[in-house]
C-alpha positions in Angstrom: 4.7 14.6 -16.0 7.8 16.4 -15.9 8.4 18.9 -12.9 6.5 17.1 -10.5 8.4 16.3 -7.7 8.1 13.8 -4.2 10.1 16.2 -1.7 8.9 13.7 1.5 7.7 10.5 2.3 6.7 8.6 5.8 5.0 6.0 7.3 4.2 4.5 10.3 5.3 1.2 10.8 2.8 -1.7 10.4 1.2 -3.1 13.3 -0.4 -7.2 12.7 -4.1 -7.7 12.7 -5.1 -6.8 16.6 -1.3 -5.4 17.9 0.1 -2.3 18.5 -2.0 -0.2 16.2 -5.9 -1.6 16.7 -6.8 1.2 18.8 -5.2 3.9 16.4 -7.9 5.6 14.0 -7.0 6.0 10.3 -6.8 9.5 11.1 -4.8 9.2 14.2 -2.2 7.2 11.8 -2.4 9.7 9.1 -1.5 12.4 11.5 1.8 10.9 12.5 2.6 10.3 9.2 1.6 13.5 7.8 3.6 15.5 10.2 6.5 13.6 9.4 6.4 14.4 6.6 5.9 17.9 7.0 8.4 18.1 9.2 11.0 16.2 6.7 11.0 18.9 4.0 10.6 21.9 6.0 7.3 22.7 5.5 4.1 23.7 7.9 0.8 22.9 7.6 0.4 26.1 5.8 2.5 25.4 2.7 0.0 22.6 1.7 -2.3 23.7 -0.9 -4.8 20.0 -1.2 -4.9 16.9 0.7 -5.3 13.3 -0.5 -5.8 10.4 1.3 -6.9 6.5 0.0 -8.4 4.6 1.9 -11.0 1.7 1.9 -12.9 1.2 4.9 -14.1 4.5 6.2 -16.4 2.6 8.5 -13.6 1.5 10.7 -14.0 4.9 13.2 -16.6 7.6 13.5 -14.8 10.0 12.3 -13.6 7.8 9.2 -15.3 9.4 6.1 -14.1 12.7 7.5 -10.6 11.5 7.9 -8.3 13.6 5.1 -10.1 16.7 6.2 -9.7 15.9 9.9 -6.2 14.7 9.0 -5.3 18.0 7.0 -6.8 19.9 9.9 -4.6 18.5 12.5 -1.8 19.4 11.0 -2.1 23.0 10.4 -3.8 23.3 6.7 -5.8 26.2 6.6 -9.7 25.9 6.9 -9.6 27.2 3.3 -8.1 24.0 1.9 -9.6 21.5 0.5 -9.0 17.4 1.2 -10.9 14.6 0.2 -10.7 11.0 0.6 -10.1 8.4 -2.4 -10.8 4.7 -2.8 -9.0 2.2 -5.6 -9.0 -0.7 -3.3 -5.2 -1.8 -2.7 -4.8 0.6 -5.4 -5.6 3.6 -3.3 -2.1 5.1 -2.1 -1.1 4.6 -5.4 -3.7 6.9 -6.2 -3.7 9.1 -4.2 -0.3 10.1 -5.5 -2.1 9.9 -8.8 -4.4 12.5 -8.0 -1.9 14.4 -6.8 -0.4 14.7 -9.6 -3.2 15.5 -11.8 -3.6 18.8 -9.4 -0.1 20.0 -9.8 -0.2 19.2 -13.4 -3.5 21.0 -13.9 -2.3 23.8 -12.0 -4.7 23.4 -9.0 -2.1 22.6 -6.5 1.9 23.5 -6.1 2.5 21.0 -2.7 0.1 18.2 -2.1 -0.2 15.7 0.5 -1.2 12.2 -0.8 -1.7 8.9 1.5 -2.9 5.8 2.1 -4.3 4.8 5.2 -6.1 1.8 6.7 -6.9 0.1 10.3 -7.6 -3.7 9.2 -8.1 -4.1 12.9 -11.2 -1.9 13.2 -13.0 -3.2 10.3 -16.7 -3.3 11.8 -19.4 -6.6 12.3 -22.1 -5.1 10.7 -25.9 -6.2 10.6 -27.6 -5.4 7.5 -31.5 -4.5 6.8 -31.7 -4.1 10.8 -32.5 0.0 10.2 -36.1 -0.8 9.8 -36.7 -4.1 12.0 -36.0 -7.5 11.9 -39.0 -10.0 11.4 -40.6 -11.9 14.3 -38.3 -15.1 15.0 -35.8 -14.4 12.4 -32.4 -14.0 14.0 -29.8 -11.6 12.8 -27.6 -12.1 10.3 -24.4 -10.3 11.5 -21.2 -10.1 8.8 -17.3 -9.9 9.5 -17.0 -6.6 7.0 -13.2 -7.3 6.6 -13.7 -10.7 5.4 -16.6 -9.9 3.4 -14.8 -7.3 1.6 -12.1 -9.7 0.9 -14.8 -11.3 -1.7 -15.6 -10.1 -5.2 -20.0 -9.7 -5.7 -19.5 -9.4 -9.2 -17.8 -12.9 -9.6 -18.8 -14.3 -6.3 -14.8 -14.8 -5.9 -12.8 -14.5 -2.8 -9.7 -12.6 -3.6 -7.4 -15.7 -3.1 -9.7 -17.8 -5.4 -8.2 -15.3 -7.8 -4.4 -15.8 -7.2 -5.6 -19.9 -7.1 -6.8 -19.2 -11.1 -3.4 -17.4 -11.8 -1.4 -19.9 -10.3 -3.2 -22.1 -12.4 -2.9 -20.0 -15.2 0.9 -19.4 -15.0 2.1 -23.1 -13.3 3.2 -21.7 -10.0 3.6 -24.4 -7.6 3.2 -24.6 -4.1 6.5 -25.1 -3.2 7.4 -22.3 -5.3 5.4 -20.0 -3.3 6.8 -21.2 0.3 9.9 -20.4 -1.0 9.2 -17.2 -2.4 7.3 -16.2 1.1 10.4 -17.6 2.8 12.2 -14.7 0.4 10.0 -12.0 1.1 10.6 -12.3 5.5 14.4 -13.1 4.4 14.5 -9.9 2.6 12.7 -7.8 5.3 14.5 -9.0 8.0 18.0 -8.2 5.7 16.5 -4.7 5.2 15.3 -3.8 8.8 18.9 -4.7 10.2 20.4 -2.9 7.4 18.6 0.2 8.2 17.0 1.0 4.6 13.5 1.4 6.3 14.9 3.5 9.0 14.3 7.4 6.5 10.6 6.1 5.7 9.2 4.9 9.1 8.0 7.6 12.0 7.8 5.8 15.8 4.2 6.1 17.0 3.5 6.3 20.8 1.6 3.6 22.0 0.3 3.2 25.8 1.0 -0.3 27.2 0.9 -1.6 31.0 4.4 -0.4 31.3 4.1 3.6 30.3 4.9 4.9 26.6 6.5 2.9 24.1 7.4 3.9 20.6 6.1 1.8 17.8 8.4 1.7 15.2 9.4 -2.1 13.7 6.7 -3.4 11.3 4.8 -6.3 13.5 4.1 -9.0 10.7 7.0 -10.0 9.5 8.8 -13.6 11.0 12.5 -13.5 10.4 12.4 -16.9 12.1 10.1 -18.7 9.7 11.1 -21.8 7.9 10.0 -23.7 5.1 9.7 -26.9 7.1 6.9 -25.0 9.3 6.0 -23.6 5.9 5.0 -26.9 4.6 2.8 -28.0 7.0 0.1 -25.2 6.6 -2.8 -26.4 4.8 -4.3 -24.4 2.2 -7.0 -21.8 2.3 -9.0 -21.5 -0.8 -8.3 -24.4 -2.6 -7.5 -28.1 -2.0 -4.2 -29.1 -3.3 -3.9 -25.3 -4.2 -1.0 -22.6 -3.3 -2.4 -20.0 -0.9 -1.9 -20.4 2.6 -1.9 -18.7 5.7 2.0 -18.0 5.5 2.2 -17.4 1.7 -0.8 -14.7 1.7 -0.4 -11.0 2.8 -1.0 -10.5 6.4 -3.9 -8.5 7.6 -2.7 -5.1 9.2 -2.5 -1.6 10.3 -0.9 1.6 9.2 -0.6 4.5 6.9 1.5 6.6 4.8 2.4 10.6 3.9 4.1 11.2 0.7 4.2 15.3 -0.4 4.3 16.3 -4.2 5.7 19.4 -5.0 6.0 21.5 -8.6 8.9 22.4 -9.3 8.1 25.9 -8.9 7.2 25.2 -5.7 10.6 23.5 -5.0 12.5 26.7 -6.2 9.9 28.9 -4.0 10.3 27.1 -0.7 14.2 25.3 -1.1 12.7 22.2 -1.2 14.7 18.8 -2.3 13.3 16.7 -4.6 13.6 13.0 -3.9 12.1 11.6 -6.8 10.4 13.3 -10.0 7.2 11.2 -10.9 7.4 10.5 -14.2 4.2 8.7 -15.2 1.4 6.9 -14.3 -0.8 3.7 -15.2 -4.0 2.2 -14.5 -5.5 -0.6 -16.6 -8.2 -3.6 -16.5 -7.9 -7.1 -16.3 -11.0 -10.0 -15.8 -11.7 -10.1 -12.3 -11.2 -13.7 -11.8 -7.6 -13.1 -12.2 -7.7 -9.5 -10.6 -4.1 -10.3 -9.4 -2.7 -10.0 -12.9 -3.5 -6.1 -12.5 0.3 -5.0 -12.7 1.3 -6.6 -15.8 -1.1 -4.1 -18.4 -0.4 -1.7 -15.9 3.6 -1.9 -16.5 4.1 -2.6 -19.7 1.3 0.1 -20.5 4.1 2.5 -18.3 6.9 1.1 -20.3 5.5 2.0 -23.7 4.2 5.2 -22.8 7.9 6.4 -22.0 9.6 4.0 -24.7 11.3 2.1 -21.7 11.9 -1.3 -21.1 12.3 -3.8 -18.2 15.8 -3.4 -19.0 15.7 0.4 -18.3 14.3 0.0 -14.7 16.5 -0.8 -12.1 14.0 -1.3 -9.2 10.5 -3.2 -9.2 8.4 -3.8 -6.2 4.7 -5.6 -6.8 2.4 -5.5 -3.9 2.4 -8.9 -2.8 -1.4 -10.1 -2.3 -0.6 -13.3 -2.6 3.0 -15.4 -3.3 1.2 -17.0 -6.4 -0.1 -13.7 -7.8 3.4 -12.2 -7.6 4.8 -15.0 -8.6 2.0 -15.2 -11.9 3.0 -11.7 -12.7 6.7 -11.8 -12.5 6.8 -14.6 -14.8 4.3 -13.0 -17.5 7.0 -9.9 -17.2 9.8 -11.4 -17.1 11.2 -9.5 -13.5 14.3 -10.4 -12.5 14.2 -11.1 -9.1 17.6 -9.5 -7.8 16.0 -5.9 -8.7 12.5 -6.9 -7.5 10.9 -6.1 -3.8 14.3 -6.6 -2.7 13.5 -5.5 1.0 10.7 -7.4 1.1 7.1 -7.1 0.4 3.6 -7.4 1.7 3.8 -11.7 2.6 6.8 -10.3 4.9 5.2 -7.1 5.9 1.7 -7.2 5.6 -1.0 -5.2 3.2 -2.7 -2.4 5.1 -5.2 -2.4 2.0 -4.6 1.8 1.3 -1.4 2.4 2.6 0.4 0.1 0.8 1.1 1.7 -2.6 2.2 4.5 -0.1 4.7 1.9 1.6 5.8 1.1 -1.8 5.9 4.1 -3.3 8.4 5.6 -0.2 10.0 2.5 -0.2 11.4 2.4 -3.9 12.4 6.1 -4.2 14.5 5.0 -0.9 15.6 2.4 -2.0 16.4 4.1 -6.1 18.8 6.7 -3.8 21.0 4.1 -1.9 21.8 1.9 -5.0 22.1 4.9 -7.6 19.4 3.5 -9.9 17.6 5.8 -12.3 14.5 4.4 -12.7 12.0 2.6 -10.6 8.2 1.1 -11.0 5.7 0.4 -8.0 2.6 -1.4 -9.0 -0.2 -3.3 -7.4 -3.0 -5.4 -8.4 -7.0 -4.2 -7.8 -9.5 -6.2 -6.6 -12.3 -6.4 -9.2 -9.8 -6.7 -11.7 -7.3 -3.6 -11.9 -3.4 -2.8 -11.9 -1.9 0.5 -11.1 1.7 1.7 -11.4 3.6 4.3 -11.0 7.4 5.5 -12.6 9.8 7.4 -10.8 13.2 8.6 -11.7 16.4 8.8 -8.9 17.1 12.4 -8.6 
């Protein structure tokens, strides 16, 4: 993977389940981010040779499944080329950069423009079989789209059934996951007054009764939480279990822009490389304990490059749920001074596809301010995958 290069990254920031960003289509939030971006290496529309976006709800607006291509469009990428859409679940920003990759490398592409993005808040009721009528008497059956997707068919599991079984699995407590979500809105609110998220995150205008505002602090996160209001939440999925309401990734809004560049094209356009992407991972787990994902997906990363834990001086883990993050870390081994150390997706909440973009801008930050030369994002899959990604400080 040598030679391929991240030369921007942005994001909007994230809005909570029904705030500041419901009425924002994926492709609106794209946009913003995309220009960013654009704007952040120098570049016009022009200069982009493919565009890639994840995403996992193209229902959510009309114009959804058209959204890379109306994305690419709006910012200036000639008619001649091509974008597409891409969907690995919470995977999917992840992948997109994967696929971006896999163009430049192929020699198909010189810059690309890879993203995640993903209005939670938009998620449709839908009404299925009603296309062709609905019999005498029988009343609808409508279904919430966003919770349904939140549920494995093939194992008839609800995602946080599946950080209950690895919670199980590993020993993680209850009281070890308060604590750790106590950590994760600790660490954001650290992070947000020491400015590290101020190079990723673009404002986005939002219209409110009193005129224009600017959107630009994520929305989820609760500097103010405690653990004695902590305690009190029951849990969700499981009596006696771990996940709660506090402990479990919030439901939210957003999306990312993160441009890939060879490093031709660096030397043809005086571009700055941020980070050089060094490898990728994907790998399968069982699906009942679809949160273990990042483990394979790591250690498959680490012995591809004949690294170690050791050798990486940055982790973050999307975290789905405190006890999945907490199952995984402890199967690793992470240390948790070098691990989502501004916070992660309990704190910040998981916009499905644009948060292995988060991440992904996020840790090649974060590799630049401390110095470190090495740095892994992963995430778990629902239905049982893990994806990572290596990058090394340049």
């Amino acid at each position: 993977m040598s030679g391929i290069f991240i030369v921007a990254a942005k994001r909007t920031a994230f809005g909570k389940f029904g705030g500041s960003l419901k009425n924002k289509s994926i492709t609106d939030l794209s946009e913003i981010a995309f220009k960013a971006a654009l704007a952040q290496a120098g570049l016009e529309g022009e200069h982009i040779s493919s565009t890639v976006i994840g995403n996992v709800c193209a229902t959510t607006s009309k114009d959804g499944p058209y959204s890379a291509r109306h994305t690419a469009l709006r910012c200036g990428v000639p008619l001649e080329r091509p974008a597409y859409m891409v969907n690995r679940l919470c995977g999917s920003g992840f992948q997109s950069v994967v696929n971006a990759a896999q163009e430049i490398k192929l020699g198909e592409s010189d810059i690309v423009a890879a993203g995640g993005s993903e209005n939670m808040s938009q998620f449709p009721y839908v009404i299925w079989g009603a296309r062709f009528g609905i019999p005498l008497g029988q009343p609808p059956a409508m279904e919430d789209s966003l919770w349904a997707s939140l549920t494995d068919n093939h194992t008839k599991l609800p995602m946080g059934v599946t950080a209950e079984n690895l919670a199980e699995q590993q020993g993680v407590t209850r009281e070890e996951c308060d604590v750790y979500a106590l950590q994760s809105h600790h660490r954001w609110s650290a992070a947000h007054q020491a400015g590290r998220f101020d190079d990723e995150i673009v404002p986005v205008p939002i219209k409110t009764k009193k005129g224009m505002v600017d959107f630009a602090v994520d929305e989820h996160p609760r500097p103010d939480v405690t653990m004695a209001g902590m305690t009190k939440l029951p849990t969700v999925f499981k009596k006696n279990g771990t996940v709660t309401a506090a402990n479990a990734s919030g439901i939210c809004d957003g999306a990312g822009m993160i441009l890939l560049a060879s490093e031709a094209a660096c030397t043809a356009h005086n571009l700055t490389p941020l980070a050089r992407l060094v490898d990728y991972s994907v790998a399968g787990v069982c699906p009942t304990v679809m949160g273990r994902g990042p483990v394979p997906a790591i250690r498959q990363i680490l012995d591809k490059n004949a690294l170690t834990l050791d050798d990486i001086g940055l982790v973050d883990v999307n975290e789905a749920f405190a006890p999945q993050f907490l199952a995984v870390a402890k199967e690793l081994g992470l240390d948790n001074e070098k691990t989502n150390v501004n916070g992660g997706a309990v704190a910040l909440g998981h916009p499905l596809a644009a948060s292995g973009t988060r991440i992904t801008a996020n840790l090649m930050y974060e590799m630049r301010h401390r110095g470190v030369k090495y740095g892994i994002g992963s995430a778990c899959i629902g239905g049982g995958q893990g994806i990572a990604l290596l990058l090394e400080n340049c």
